[in-house]
Short mmCIF file of the C-alpha atoms (twelve columns), coordinates in Angstrom:
data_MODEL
# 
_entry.id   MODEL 
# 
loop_
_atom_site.group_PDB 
_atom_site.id 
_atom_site.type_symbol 
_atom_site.label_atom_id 
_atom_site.label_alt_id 
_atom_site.label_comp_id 
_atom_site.label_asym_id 
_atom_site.label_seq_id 
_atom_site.Cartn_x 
_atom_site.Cartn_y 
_atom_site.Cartn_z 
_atom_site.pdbx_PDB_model_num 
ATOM 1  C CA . UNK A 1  16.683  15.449 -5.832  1 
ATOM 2  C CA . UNK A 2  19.449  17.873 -5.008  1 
ATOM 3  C CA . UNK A 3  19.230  21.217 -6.066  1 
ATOM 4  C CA . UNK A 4  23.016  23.652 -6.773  1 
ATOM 5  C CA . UNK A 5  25.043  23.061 -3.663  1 
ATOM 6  C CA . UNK A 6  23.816  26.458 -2.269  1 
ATOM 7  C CA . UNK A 7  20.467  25.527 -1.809  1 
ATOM 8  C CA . UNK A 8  18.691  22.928 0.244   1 
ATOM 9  C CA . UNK A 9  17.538  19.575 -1.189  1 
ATOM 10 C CA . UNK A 10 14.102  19.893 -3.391  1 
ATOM 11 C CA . UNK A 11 11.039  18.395 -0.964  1 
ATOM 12 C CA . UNK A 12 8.358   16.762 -2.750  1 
ATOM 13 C CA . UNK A 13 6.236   19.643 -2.753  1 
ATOM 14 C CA . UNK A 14 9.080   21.600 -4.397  1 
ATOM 15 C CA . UNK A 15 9.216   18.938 -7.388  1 
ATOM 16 C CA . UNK A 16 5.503   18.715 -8.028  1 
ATOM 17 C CA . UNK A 17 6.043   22.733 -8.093  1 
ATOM 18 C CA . UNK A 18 8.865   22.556 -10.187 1 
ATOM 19 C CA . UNK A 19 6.930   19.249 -12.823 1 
ATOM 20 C CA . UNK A 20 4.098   21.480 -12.920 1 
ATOM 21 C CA . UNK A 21 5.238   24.720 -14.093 1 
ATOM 22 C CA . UNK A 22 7.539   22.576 -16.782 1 
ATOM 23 C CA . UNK A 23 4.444   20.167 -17.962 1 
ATOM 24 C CA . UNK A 24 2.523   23.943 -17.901 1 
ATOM 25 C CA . UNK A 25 5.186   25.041 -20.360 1 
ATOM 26 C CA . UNK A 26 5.488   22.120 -22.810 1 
ATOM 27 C CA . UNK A 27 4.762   21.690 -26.343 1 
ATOM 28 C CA . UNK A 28 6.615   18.695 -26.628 1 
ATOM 29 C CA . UNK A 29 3.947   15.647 -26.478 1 
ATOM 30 C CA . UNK A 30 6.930   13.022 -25.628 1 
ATOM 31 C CA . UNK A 31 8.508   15.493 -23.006 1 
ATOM 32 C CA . UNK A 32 4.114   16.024 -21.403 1 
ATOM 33 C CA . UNK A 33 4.289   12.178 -21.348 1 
ATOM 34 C CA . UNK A 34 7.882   11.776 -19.232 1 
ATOM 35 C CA . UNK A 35 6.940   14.720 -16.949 1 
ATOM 36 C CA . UNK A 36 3.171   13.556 -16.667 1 
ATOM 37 C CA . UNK A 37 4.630   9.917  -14.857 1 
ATOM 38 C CA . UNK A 38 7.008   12.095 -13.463 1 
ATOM 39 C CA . UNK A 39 4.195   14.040 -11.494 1 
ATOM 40 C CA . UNK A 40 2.157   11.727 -10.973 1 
ATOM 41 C CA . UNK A 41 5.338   9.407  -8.822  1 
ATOM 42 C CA . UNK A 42 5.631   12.250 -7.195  1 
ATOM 43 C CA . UNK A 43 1.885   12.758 -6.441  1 
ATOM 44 C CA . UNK A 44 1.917   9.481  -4.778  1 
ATOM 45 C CA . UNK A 45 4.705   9.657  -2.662  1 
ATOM 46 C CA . UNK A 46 3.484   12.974 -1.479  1 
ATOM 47 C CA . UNK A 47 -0.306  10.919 -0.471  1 
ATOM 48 C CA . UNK A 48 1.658   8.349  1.145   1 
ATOM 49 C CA . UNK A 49 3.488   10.515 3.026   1 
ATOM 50 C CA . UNK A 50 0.539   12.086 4.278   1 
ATOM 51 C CA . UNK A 51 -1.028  8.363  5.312   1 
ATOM 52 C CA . UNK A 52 1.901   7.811  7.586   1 
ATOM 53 C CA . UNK A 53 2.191   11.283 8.863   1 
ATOM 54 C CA . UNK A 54 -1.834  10.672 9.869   1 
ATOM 55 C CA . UNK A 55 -1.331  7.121  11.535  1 
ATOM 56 C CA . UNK A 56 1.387   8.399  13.006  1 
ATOM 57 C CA . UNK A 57 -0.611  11.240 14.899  1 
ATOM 58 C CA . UNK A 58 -3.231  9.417  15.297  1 
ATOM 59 C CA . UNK A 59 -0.901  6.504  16.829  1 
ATOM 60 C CA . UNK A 60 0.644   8.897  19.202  1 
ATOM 61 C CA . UNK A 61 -2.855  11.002 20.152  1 
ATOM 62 C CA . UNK A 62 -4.563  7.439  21.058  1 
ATOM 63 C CA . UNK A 63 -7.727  8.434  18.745  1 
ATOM 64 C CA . UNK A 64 -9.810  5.834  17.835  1 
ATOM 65 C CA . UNK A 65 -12.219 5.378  14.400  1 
ATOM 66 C CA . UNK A 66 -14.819 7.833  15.115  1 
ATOM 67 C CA . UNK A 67 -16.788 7.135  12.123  1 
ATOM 68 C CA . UNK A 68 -20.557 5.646  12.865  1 
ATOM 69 C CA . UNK A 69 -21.221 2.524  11.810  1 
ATOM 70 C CA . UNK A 70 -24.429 2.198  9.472   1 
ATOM 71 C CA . UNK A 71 -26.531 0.222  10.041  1 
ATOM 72 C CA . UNK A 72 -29.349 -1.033 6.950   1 
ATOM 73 C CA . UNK A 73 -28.024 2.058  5.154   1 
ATOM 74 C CA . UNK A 74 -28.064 4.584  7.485   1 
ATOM 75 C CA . UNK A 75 -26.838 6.205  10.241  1 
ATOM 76 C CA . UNK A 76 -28.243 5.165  13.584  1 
ATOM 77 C CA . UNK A 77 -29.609 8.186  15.356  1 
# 
């Protein structure tokens, strides 16, 4: 999404900003629905993002699962 020629092109966080304030402002129940699946595409591609930004770093850092393992429900101490 390109914003007037001036201006850089809108990030995702700039569009959630940007469906938010407009879903905020609504009245219109057809226009809440179209904004709503708007928001919430752009929701998810901001999460995914953020997955491959994290395997990415964690890729490159050479970090391993730290999380214990339980064992018969529970941590083993």
């Amino acid at each position: 999404m390109v914003g007037p020629s001036n201006q850089r092109p809108l990030t995702v966080d700039d569009q959630i900003q940007r469906l938010l304030k407009k879903l905020l402002a609504t009245e219109d129940t057809q226009e809440f629905d179209t904004l709503s699946r708007e928001l919430k595409a752009a929701l998810h591609e901001k999460i995914e993002k953020l997955r491959r930004d994290a395997r990415e770093l964690k890729s490159r850092t050479g970090e391993t699962d730290r999380r214990k393992r339980l064992r018969n429900g529970r941590n083993k101490p």
